[in-house]
PyMOL commands that place a pseudoatom at each C-alpha (Angstrom):
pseudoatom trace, name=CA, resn=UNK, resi=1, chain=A, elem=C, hetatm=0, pos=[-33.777, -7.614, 28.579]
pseudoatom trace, name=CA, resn=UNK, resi=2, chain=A, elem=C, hetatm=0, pos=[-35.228, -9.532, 31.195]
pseudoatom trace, name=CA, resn=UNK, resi=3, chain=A, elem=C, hetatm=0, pos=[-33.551, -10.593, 34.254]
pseudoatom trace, name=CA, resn=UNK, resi=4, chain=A, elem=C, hetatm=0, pos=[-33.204, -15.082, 34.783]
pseudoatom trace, name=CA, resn=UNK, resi=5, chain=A, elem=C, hetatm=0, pos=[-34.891, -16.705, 37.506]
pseudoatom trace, name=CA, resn=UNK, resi=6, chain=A, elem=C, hetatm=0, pos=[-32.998, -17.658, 39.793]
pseudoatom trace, name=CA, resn=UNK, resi=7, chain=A, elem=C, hetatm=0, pos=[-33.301, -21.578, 40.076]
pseudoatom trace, name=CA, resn=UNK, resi=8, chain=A, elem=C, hetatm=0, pos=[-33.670, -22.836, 43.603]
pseudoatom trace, name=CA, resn=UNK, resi=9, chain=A, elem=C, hetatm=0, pos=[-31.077, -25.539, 42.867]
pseudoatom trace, name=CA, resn=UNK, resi=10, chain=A, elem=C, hetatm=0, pos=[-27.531, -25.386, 42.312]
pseudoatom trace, name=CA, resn=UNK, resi=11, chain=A, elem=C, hetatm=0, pos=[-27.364, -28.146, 39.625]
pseudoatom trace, name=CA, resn=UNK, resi=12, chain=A, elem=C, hetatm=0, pos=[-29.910, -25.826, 37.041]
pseudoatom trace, name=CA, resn=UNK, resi=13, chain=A, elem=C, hetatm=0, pos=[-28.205, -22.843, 38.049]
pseudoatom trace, name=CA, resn=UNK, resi=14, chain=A, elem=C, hetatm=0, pos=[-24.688, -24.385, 36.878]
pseudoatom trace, name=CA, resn=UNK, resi=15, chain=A, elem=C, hetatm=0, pos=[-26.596, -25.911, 33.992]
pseudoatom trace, name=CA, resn=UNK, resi=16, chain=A, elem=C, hetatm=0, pos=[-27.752, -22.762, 32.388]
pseudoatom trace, name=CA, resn=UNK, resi=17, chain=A, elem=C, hetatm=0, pos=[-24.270, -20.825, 33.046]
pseudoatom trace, name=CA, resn=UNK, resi=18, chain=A, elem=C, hetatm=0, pos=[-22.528, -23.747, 31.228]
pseudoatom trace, name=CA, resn=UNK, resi=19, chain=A, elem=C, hetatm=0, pos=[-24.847, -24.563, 28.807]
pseudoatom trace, name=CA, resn=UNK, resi=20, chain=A, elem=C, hetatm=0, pos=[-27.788, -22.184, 28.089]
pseudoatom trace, name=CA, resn=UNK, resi=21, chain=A, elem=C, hetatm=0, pos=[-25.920, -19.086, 28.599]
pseudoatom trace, name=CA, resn=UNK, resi=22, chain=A, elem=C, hetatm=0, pos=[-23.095, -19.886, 25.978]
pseudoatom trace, name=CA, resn=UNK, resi=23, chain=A, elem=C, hetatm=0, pos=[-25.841, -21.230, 23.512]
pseudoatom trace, name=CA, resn=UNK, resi=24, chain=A, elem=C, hetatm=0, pos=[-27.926, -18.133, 23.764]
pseudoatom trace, name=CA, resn=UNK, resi=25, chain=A, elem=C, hetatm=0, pos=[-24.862, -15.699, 23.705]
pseudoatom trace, name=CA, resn=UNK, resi=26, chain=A, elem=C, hetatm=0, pos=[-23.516, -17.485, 20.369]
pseudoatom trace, name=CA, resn=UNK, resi=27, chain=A, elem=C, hetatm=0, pos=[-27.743, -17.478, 19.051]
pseudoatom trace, name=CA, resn=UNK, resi=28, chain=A, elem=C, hetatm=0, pos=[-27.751, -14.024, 19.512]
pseudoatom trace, name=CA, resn=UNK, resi=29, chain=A, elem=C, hetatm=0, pos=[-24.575, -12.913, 18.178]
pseudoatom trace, name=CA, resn=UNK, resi=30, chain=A, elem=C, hetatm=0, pos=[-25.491, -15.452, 15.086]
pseudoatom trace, name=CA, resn=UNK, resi=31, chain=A, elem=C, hetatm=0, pos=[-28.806, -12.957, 14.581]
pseudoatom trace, name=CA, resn=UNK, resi=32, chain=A, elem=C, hetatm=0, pos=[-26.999, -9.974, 15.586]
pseudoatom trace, name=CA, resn=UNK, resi=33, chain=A, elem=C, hetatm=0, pos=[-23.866, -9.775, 13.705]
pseudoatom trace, name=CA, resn=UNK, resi=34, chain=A, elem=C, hetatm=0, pos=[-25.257, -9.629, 10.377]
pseudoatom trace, name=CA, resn=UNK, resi=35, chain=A, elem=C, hetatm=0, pos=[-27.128, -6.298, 11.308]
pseudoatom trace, name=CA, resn=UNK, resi=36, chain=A, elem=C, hetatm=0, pos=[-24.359, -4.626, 13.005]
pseudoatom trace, name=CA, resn=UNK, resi=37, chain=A, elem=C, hetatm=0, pos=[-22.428, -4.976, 9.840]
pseudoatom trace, name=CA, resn=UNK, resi=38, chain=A, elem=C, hetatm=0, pos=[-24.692, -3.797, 7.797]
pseudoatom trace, name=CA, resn=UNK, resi=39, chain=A, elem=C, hetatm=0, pos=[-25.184, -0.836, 9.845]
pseudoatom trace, name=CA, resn=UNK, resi=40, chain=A, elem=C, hetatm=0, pos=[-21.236, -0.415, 10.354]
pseudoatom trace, name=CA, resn=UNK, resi=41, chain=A, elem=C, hetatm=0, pos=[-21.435, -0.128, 6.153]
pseudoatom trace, name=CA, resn=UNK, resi=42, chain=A, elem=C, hetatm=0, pos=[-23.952, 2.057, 5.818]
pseudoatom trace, name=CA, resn=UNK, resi=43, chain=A, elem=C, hetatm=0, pos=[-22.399, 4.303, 8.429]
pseudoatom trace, name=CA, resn=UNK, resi=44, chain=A, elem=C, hetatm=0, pos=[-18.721, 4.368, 7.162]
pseudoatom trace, name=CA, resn=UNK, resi=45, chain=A, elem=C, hetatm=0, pos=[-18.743, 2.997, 3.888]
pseudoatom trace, name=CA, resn=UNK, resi=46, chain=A, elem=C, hetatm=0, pos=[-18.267, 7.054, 2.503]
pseudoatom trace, name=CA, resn=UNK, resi=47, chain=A, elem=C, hetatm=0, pos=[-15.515, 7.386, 4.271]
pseudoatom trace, name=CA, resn=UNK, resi=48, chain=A, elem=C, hetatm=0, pos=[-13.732, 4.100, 3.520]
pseudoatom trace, name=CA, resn=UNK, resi=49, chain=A, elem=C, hetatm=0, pos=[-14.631, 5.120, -0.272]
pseudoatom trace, name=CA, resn=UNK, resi=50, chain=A, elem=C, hetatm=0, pos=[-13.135, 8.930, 0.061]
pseudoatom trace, name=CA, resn=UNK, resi=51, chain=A, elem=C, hetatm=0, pos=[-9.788, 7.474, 2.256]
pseudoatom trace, name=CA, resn=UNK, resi=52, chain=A, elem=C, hetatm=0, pos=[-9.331, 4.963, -0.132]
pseudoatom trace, name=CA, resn=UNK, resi=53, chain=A, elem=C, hetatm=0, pos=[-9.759, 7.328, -2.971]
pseudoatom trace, name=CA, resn=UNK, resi=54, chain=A, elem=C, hetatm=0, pos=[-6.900, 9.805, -1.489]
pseudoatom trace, name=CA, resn=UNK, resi=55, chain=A, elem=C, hetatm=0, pos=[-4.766, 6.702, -0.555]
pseudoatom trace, name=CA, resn=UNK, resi=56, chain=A, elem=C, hetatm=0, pos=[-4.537, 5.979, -4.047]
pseudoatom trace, name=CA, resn=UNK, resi=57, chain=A, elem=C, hetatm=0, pos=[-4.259, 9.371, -5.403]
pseudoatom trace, name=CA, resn=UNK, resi=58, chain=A, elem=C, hetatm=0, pos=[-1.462, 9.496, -2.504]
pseudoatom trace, name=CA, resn=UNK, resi=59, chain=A, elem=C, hetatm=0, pos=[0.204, 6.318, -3.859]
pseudoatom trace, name=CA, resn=UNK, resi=60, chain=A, elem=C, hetatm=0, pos=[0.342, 8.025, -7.679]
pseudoatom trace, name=CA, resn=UNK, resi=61, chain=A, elem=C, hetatm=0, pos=[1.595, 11.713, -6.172]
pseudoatom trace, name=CA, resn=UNK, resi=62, chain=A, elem=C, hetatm=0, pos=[4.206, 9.391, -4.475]
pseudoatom trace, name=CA, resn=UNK, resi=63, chain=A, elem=C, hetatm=0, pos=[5.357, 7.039, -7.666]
pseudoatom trace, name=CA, resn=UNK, resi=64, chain=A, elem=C, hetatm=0, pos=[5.264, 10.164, -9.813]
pseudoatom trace, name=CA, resn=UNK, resi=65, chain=A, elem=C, hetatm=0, pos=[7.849, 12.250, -7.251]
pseudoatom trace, name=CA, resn=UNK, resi=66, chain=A, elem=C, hetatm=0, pos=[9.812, 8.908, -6.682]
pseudoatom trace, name=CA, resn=UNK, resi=67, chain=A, elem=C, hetatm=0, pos=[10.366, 8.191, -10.445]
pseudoatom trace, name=CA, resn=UNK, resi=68, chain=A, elem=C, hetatm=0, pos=[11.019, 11.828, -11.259]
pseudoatom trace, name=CA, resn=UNK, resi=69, chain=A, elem=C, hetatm=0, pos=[13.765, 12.210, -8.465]
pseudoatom trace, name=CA, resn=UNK, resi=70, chain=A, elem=C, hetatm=0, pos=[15.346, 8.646, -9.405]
pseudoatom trace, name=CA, resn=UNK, resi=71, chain=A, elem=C, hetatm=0, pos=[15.092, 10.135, -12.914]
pseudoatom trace, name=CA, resn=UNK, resi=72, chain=A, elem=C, hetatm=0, pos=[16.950, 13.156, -12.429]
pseudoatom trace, name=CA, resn=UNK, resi=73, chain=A, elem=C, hetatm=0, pos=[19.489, 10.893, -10.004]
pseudoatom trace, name=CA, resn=UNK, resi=74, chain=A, elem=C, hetatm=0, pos=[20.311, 8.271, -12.353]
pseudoatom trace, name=CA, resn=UNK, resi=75, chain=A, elem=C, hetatm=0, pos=[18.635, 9.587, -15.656]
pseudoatom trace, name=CA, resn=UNK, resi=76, chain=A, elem=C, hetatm=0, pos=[14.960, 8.450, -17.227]
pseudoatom trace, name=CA, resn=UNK, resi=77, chain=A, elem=C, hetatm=0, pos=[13.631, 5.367, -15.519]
pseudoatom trace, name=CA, resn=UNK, resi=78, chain=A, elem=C, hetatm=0, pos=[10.032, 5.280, -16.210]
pseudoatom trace, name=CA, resn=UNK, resi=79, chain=A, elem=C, hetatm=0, pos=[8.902, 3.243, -19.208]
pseudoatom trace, name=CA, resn=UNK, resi=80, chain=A, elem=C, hetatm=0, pos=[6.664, 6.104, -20.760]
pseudoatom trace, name=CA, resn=UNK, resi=81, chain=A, elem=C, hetatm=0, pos=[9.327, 8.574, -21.232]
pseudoatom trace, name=CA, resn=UNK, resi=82, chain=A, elem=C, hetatm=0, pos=[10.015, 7.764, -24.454]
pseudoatom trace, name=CA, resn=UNK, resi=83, chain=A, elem=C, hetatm=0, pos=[13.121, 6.106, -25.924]
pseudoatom trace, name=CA, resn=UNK, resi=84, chain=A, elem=C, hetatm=0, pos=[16.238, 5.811, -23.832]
pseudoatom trace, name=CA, resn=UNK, resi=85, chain=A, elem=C, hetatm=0, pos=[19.098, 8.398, -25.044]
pseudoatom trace, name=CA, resn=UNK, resi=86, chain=A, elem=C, hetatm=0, pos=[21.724, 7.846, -27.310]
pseudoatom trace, name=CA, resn=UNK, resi=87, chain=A, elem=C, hetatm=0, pos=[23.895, 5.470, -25.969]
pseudoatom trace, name=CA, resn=UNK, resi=88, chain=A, elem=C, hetatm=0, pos=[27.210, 7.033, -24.148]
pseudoatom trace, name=CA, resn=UNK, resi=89, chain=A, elem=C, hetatm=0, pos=[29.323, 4.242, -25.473]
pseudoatom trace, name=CA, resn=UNK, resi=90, chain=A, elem=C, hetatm=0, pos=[31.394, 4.416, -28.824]
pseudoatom trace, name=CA, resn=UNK, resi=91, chain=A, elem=C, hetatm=0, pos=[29.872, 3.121, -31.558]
pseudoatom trace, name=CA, resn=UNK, resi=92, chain=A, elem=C, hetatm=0, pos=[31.403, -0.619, -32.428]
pseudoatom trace, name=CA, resn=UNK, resi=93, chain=A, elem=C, hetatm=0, pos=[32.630, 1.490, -35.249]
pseudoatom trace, name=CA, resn=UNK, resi=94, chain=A, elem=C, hetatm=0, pos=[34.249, 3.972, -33.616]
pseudoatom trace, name=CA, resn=UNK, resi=95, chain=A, elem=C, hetatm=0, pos=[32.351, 6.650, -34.420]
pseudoatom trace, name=CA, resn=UNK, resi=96, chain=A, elem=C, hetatm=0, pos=[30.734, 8.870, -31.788]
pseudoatom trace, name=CA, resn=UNK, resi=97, chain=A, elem=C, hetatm=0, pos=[27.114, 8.458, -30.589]
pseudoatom trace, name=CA, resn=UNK, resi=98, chain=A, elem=C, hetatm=0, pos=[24.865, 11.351, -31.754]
pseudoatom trace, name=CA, resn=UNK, resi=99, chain=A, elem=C, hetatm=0, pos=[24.991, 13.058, -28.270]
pseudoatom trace, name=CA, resn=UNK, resi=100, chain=A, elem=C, hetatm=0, pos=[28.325, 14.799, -28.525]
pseudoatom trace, name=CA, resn=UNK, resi=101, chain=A, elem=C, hetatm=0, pos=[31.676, 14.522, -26.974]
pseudoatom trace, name=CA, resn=UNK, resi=102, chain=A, elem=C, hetatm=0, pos=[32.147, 11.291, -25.330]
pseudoatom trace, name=CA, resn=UNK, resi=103, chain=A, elem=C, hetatm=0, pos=[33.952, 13.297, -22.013]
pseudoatom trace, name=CA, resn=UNK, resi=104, chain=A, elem=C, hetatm=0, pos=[32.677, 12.185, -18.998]
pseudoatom trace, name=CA, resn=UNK, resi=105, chain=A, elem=C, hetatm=0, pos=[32.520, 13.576, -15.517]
pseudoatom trace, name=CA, resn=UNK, resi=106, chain=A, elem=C, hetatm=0, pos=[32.769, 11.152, -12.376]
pseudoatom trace, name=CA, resn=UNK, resi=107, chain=A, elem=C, hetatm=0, pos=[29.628, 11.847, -9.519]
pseudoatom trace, name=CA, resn=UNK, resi=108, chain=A, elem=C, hetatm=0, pos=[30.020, 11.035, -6.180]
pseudoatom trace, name=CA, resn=UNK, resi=109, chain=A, elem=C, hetatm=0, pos=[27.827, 8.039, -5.047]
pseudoatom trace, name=CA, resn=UNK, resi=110, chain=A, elem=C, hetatm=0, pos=[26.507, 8.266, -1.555]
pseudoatom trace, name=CA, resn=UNK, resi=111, chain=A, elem=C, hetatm=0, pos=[27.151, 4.355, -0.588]
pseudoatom trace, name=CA, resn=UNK, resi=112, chain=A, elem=C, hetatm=0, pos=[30.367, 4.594, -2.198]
pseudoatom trace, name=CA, resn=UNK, resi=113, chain=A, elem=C, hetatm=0, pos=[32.456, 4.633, -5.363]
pseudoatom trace, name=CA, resn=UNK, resi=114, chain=A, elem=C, hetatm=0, pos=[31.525, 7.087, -8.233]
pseudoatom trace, name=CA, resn=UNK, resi=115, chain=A, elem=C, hetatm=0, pos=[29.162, 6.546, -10.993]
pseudoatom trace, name=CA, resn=UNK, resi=116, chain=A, elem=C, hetatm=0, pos=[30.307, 8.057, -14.189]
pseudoatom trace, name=CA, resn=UNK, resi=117, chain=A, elem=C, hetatm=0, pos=[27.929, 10.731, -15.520]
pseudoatom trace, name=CA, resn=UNK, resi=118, chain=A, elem=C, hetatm=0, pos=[28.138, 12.867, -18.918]
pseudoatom trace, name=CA, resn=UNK, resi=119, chain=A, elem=C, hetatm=0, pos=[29.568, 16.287, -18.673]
pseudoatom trace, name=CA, resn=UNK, resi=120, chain=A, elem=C, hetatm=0, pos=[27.191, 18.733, -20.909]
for i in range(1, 120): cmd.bond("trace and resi %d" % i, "trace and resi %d" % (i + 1))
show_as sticks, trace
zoom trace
């Protein structure tokens, strides 16, 4: 880069640091930018790619543990399991569901109150 003469006068040399200096700075950063991102990409696109990549596998690890421990906490939640179980109510009938004796056990619910839960 080559240095600026030095005007002899005050006004040009206030001229060019409040006019030419900003215009050139935002020329070159207009031609420049465009390069330094495409460098930036070339350079770290892989690595956005693979962290992405184990973000999500991350994010599915996660859901699967969360659903799983929310399933065994409060019974199946997660839309694929299947068909929800018999239901623990009587029938309207009177009859008993299919799963058995109707005797419940109470669990202990951490915020408070109990939740009823099926003795096996």
């Amino acid at each position: 880069m080559r240095a600026l003469p030095l005007s002899k006068f005050p006004e040009e040399r206030v001229l060019d640091l409040v006019l030419y200096v900003p215009l050139g700075l935002a020329l070159t950063i207009a031609e420049t930018v465009p390069e330094l991102a495409r460098k930036g990409r070339s350079r770290l696109e892989p690595q956005v790619r693979l962290a992405r990549m184990v973000g999500q596998l991350a994010a599915k690890q996660g859901y699967k543990q969360a659903v799983k421990l929310a399933g065994n906490r409060f019974g199946t939640l997660h839309p694929k399991a299947g068909p929800p179980p018999a239901s623990r109510e009587e029938d309207p009938g009177g009859a008993k569901s299919a799963g058995g004796s109707a005797r419940t056990a109470t669990m202990a619910n951490p915020e408070g109150g109990a939740h009823p839960r099926r003795a096996t």
